[in-house]
VEXTORKE-685288 format. One record per residue (C-alpha): x, y, z; residue number from 0. Coordinates in steps of 0.05 Angstrom, whole numbers, plus 5000, padded with zeros to 4 digits. Layout:
BEGIN
+------+------+------+-----+
|   xx |   yy |   zz |   n |
+------+------+------+-----+
|    X |    Y |    Z | NUM |
...
+------+------+------+-----+
***
This chain:
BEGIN
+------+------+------+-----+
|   xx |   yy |   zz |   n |
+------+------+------+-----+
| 5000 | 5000 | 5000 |   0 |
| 5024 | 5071 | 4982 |   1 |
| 5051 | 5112 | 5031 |   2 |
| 5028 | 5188 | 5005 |   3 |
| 4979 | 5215 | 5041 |   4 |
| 4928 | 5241 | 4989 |   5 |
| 4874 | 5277 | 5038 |   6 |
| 4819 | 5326 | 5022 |   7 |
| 4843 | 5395 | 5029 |   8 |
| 4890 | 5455 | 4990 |   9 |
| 4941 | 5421 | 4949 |  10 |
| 5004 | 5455 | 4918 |  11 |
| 4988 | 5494 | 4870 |  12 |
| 4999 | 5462 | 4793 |  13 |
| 5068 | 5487 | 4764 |  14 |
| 5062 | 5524 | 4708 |  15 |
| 5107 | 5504 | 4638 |  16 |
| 5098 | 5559 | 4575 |  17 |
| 5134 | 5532 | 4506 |  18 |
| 5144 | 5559 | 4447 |  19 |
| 5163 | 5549 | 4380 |  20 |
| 5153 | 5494 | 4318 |  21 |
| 5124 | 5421 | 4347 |  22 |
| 5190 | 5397 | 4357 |  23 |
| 5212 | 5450 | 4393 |  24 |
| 5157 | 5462 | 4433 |  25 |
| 5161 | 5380 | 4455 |  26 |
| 5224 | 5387 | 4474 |  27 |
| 5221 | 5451 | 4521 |  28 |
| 5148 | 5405 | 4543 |  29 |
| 5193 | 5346 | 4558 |  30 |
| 5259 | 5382 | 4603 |  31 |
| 5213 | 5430 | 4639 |  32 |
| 5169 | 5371 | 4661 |  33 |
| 5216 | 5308 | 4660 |  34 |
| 5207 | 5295 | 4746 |  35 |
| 5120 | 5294 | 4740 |  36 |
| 5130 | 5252 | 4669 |  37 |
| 5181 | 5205 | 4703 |  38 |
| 5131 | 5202 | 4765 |  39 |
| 5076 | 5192 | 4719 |  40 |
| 5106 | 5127 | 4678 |  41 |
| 5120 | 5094 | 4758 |  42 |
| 5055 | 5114 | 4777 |  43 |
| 5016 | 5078 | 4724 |  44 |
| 5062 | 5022 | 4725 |  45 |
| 5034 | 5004 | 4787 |  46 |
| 4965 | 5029 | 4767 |  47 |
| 4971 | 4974 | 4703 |  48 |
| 5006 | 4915 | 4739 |  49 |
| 4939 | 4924 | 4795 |  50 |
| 4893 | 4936 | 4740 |  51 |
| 4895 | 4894 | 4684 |  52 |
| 4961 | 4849 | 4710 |  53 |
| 5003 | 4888 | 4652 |  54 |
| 5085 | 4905 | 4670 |  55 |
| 5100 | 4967 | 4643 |  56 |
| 5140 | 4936 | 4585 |  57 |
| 5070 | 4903 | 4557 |  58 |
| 5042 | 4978 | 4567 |  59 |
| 5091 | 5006 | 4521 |  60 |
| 5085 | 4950 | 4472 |  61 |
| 5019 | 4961 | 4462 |  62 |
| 5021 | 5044 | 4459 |  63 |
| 5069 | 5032 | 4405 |  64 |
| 5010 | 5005 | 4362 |  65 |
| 4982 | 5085 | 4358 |  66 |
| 5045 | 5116 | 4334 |  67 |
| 5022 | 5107 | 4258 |  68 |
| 4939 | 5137 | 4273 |  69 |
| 4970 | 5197 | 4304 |  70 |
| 5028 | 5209 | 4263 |  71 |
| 4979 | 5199 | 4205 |  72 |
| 4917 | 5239 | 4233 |  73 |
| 4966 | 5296 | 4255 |  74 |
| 5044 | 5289 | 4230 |  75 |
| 5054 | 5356 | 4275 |  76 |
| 5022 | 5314 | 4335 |  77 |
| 5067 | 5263 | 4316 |  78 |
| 5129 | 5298 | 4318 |  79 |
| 5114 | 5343 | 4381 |  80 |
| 5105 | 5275 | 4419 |  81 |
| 5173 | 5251 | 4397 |  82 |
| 5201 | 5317 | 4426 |  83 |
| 5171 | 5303 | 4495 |  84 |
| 5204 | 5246 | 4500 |  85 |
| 5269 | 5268 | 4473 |  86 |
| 5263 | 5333 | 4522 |  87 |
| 5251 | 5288 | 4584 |  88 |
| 5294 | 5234 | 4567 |  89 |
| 5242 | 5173 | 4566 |  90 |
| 5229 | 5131 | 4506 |  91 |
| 5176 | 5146 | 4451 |  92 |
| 5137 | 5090 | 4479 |  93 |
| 5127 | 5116 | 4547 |  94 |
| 5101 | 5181 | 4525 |  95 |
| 5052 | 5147 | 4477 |  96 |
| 5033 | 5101 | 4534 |  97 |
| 5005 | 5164 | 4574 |  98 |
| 4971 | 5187 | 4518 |  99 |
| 4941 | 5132 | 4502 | 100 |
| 4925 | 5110 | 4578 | 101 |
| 4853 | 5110 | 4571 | 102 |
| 4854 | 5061 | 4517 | 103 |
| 4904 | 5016 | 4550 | 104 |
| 4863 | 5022 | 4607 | 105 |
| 4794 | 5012 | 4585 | 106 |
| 4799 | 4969 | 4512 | 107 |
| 4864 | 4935 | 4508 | 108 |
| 4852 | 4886 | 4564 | 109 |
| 4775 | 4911 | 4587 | 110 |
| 4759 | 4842 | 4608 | 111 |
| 4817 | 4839 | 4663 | 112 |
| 4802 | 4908 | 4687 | 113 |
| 4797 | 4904 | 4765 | 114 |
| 4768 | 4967 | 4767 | 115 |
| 4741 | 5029 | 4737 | 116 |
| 4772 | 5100 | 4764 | 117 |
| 4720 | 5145 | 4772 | 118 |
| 4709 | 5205 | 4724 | 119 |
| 4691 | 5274 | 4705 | 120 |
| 4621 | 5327 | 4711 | 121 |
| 4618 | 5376 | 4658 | 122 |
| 4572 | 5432 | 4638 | 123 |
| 4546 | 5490 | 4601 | 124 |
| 4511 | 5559 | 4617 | 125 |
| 4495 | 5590 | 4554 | 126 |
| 4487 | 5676 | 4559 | 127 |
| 4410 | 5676 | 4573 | 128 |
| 4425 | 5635 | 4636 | 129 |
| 4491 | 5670 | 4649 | 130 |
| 4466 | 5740 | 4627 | 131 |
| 4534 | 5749 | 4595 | 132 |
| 4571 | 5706 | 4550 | 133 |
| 4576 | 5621 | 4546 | 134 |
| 4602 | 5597 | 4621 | 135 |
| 4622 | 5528 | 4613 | 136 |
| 4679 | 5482 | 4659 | 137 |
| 4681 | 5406 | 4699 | 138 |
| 4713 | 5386 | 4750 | 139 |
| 4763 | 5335 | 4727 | 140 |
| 4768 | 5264 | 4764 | 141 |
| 4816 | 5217 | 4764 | 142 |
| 4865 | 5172 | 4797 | 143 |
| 4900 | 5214 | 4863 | 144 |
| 4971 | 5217 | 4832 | 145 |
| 4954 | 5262 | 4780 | 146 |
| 4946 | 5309 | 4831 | 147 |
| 5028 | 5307 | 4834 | 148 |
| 5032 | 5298 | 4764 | 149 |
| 4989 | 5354 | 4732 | 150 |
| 5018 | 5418 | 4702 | 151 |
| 4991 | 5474 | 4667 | 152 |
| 5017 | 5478 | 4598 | 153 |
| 5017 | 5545 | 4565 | 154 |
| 5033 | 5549 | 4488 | 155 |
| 5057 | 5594 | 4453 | 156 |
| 5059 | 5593 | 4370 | 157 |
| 5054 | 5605 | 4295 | 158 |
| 5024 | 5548 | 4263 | 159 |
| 4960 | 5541 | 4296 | 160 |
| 4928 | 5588 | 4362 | 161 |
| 4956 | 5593 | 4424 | 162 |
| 4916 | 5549 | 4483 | 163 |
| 4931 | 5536 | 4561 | 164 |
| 4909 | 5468 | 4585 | 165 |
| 4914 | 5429 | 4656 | 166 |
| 4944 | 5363 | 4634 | 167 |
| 4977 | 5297 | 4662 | 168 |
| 5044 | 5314 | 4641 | 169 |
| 5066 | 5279 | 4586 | 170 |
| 5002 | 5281 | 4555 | 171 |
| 4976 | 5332 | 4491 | 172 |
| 4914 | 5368 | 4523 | 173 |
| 4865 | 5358 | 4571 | 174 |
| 4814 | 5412 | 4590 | 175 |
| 4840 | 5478 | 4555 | 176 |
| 4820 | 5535 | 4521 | 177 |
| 4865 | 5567 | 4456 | 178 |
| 4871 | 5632 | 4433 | 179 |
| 4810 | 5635 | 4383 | 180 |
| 4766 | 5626 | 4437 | 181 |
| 4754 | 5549 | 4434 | 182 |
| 4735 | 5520 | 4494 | 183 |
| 4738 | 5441 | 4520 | 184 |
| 4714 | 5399 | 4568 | 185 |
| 4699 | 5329 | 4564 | 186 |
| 4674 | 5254 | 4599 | 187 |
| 4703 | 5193 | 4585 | 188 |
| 4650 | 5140 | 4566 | 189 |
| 4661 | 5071 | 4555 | 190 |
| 4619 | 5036 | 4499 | 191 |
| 4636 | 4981 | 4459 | 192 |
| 4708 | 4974 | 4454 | 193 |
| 4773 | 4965 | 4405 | 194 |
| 4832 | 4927 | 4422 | 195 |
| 4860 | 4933 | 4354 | 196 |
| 4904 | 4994 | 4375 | 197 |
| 4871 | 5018 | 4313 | 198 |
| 4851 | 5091 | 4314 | 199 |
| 4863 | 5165 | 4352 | 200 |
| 4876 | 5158 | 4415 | 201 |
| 4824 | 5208 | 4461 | 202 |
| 4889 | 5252 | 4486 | 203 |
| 4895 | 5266 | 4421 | 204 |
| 4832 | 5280 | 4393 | 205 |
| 4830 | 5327 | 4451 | 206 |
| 4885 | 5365 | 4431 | 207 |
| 4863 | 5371 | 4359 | 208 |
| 4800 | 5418 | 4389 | 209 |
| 4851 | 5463 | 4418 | 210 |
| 4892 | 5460 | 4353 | 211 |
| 4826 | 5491 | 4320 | 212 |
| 4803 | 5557 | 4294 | 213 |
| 4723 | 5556 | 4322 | 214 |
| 4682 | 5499 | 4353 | 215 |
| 4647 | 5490 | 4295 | 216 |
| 4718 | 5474 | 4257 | 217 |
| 4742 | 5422 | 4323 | 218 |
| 4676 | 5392 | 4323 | 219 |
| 4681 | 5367 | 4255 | 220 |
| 4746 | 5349 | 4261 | 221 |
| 4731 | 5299 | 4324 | 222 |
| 4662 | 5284 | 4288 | 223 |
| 4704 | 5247 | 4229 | 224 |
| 4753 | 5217 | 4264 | 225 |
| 4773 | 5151 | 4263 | 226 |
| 4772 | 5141 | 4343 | 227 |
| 4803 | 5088 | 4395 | 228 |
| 4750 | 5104 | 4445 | 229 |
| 4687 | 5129 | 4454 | 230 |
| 4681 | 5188 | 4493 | 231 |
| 4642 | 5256 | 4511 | 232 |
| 4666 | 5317 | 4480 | 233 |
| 4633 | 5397 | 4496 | 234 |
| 4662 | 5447 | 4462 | 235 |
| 4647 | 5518 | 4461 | 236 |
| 4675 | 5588 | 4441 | 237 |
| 4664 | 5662 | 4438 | 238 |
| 4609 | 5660 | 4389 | 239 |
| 4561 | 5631 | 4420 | 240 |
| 4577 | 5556 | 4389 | 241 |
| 4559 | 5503 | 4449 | 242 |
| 4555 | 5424 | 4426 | 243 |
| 4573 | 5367 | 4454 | 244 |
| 4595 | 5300 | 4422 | 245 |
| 4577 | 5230 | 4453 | 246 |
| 4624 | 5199 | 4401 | 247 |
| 4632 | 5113 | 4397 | 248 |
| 4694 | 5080 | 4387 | 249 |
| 4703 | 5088 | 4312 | 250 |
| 4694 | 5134 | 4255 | 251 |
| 4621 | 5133 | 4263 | 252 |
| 4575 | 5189 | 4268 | 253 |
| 4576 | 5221 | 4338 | 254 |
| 4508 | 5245 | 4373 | 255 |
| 4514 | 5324 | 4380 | 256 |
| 4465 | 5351 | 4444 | 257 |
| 4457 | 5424 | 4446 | 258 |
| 4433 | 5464 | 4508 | 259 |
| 4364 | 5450 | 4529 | 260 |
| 4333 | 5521 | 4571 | 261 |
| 4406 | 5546 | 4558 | 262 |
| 4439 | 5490 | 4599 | 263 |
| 4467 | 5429 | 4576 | 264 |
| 4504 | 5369 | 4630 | 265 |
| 4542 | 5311 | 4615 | 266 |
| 4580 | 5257 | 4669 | 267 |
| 4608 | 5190 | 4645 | 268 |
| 4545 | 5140 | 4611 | 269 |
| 4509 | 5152 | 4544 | 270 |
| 4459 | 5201 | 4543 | 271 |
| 4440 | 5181 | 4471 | 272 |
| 4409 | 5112 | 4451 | 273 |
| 4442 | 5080 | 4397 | 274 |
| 4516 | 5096 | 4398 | 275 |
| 4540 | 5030 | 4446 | 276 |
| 4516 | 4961 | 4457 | 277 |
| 4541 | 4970 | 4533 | 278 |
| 4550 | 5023 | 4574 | 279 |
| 4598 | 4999 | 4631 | 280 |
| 4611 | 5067 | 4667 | 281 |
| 4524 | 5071 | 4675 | 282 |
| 4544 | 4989 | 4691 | 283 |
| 4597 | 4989 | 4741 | 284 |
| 4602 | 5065 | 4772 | 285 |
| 4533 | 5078 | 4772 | 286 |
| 4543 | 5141 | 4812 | 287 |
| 4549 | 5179 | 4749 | 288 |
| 4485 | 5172 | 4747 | 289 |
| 4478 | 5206 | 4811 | 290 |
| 4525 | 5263 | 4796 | 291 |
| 4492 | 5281 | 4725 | 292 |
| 4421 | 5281 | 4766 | 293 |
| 4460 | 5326 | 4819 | 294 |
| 4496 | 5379 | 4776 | 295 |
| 4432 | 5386 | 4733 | 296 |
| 4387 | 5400 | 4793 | 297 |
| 4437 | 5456 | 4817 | 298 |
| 4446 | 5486 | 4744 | 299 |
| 4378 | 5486 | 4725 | 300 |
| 4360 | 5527 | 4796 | 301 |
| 4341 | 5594 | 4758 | 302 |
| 4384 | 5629 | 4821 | 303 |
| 4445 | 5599 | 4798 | 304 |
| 4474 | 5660 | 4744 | 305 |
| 4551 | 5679 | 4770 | 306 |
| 4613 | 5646 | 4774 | 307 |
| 4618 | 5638 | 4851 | 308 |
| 4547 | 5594 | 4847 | 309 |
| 4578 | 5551 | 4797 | 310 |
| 4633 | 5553 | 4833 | 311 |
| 4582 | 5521 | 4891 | 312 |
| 4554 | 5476 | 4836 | 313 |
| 4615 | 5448 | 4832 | 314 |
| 4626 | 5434 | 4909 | 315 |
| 4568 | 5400 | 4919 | 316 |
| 4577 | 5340 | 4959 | 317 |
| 4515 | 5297 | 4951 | 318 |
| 4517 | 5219 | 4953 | 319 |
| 4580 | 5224 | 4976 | 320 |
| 4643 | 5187 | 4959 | 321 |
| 4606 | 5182 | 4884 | 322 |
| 4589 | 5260 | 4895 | 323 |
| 4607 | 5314 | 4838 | 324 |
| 4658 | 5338 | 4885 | 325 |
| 4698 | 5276 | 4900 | 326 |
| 4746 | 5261 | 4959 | 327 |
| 4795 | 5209 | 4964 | 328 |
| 4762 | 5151 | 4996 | 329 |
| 4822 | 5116 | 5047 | 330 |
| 4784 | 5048 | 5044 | 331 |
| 4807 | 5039 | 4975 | 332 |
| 4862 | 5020 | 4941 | 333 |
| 4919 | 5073 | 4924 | 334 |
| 4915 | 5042 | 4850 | 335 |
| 4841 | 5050 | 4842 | 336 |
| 4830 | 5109 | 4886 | 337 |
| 4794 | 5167 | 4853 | 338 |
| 4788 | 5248 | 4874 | 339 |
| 4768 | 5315 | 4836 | 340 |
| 4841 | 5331 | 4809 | 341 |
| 4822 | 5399 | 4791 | 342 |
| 4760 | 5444 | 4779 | 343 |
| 4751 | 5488 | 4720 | 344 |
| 4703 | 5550 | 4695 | 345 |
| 4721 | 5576 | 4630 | 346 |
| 4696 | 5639 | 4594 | 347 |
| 4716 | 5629 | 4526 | 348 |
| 4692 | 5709 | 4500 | 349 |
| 4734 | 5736 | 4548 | 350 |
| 4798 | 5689 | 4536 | 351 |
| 4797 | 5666 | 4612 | 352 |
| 4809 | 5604 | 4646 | 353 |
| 4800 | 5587 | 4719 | 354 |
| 4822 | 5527 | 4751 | 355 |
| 4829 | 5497 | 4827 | 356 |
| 4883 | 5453 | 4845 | 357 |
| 4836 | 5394 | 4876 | 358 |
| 4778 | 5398 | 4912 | 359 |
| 4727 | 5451 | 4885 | 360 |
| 4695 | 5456 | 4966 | 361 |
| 4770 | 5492 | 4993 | 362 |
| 4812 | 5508 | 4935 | 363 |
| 4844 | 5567 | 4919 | 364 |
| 4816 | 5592 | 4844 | 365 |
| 4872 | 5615 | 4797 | 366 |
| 4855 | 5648 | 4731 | 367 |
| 4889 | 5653 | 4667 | 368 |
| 4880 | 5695 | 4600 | 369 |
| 4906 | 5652 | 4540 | 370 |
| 4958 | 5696 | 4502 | 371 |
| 4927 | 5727 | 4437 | 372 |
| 4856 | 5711 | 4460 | 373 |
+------+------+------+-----+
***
């Protein structure tokens, strides 16, 4: 059993890397200014693997090597900014692909010997007539408690594409972010039916390719005919006023888009459309996002909920706790399933800010950022 003590409460502020520069460049800078979280990152999912699905971290890295071809194919600049990271932080090519592509590792490669499922992410919207200013949208992130040491805020700076800041698992492409053009992502993982070709874009990716993106209308369509490893939940916004989000399957099928229904739309880890999976094993086997989406739509829907300090709330709320949208480590768990909100996150993509709380929504301190060029 681990050691760290991962307890509810402030945490250390995330460290904050900014690059610059063509992909390689920018991986490299990516890879030396966050080589100790990446190195912590690769031992902690070692463990989390071997406990999991009974994988050493060699069979990890075999299998990540599968997606080198889809990404370097779906995005050569991708591709070549990922061989900079590991260059920069002096790991192999196959461990940085293996944190990309964690989630399909994870959840399709060996689904069947999964122990457990870590538990996941609430997400929403508040379009202007419930904000009575611009599109308020955010999550709070949830995930396995060692990200908490291993998240960093990446800020990037560049030419070929806009400038974004996202709170990522170092190592990894993009998480939840915002870019310079005023796109604005959040996202769920769901887990349909699965691949275990190692065929396909690995979600990390796909994630990043929205904050590569010139509107939401643009990073919609480029998720929306993807060829993808995994199904999962996409909402993108940005300054215009553009709000969908994308339940997409594990292919290069059609995703479901939902729009905002009364100006506010919801989304935590199961299907919300019919159709798009055979199985649904988040709704299966952590049915508490069932209870969270029920939880965060009852508080956004309240028509007293209009600022930033009630979302804020929203996003503390503590009902049917440990599954509650504001999630605390649970002790009586394993340190290699144990789950807690890594971060919280409001983003107003017309203004070209970014808020986020290192851990728990209920005590954090909020930090905000403007994304250069916004």
């Amino acid at each position: 059993m681990d050691s760290v003590n991962y307890e509810p409460g402030h945490i250390a502020a995330f460290r904050t890397i900014c690059v610059e520069g063509d992909p390689r460049r920018r991986g490299e800078s990516y890879g030396r200014a966050a080589a100790p979280e990446i190195k912590e990152s690769i031992h902690r999912y070692t463990r989390v693997f071997r406990h999991m699905v009974g994988w050493d971290w060699q069979q990890v890295r075999k299998f990540a090597l599968r997606y080198d071809r889809p990404i370097g194919d779906f995005s050569p600049a991708i591709g070549e900014e990922i061989a900079g990271i590991a260059a920069g932080a002096g790991v192999e090519l196959s461990d940085i692909l293996a944190l990309n592509a964690r989630s399909e590792i994870m959840f399709a490669a060996a689904p069947a010997r999964a122990r457990s499922m870590p538990a996941e992410c609430t997400s929403f919207a508040l379009m202007p007539e419930r904000t009575g200013q611009g599109i308020v949208t955010g999550q709070n992130w949830d995930w396995l408690t060692h990200a908490r040491r291993t998240t960093v805020v990446l800020d990037v700076r560049r030419t070929d594409a806009p400038n974004f800041v996202t709170v990522v698992e170092a190592g990894q492409l993009a998480k939840v972010g915002l870019n310079s053009a005023g796109v604005a992502l959040c996202t769920n993982t769901l887990i349909g039916d699965v691949r275990t070709d190692g065929a396909g874009v690995p979600y990390h990716i796909l994630l990043r390719s929205v904050l590569d993106a010139g509107s939401g209308a643009e990073s919609a369509e480029r998720i929306a005919t993807a060829d993808r490893a995994m199904s999962a939940n996409y909402l993108i916004s940005d300054g215009t006023g553009f709000c969908q989000n994308l339940e997409t399957p594990a292919s290069d099928g059609a995703p479901e888009r939902i729009t905002p229904r009364d100006g506010v739309l919801t989304h935590t880890n199961h299907f919300l459309s019919a159709g798009l999976t055979t199985t649904d094993d988040y709704a299966r086997r952590k049915p508490h996002t069932l209870d969270r989406h029920r939880n965060i739509e009852l508080r956004l829907r309240d028509p007293r909920v209009r600022t930033i300090h009630e979302v804020k709330e929203a996003l503390s709320d503590h009902h049917d706790w440990p599954g509650s949208i504001c999630q605390h480590p649970d002790p009586s768990i394993a340190i290699e399933e144990r789950t807690c909100t890594i971060a919280g996150f409001i983003i107003e993509p017309d203004r070209g800010v970014i808020q986020y709380g290192a851990g728990n929504p209920c005590s954090t301190h909020w930090r905000q950022r403007t994304v250069s060029g916004a």
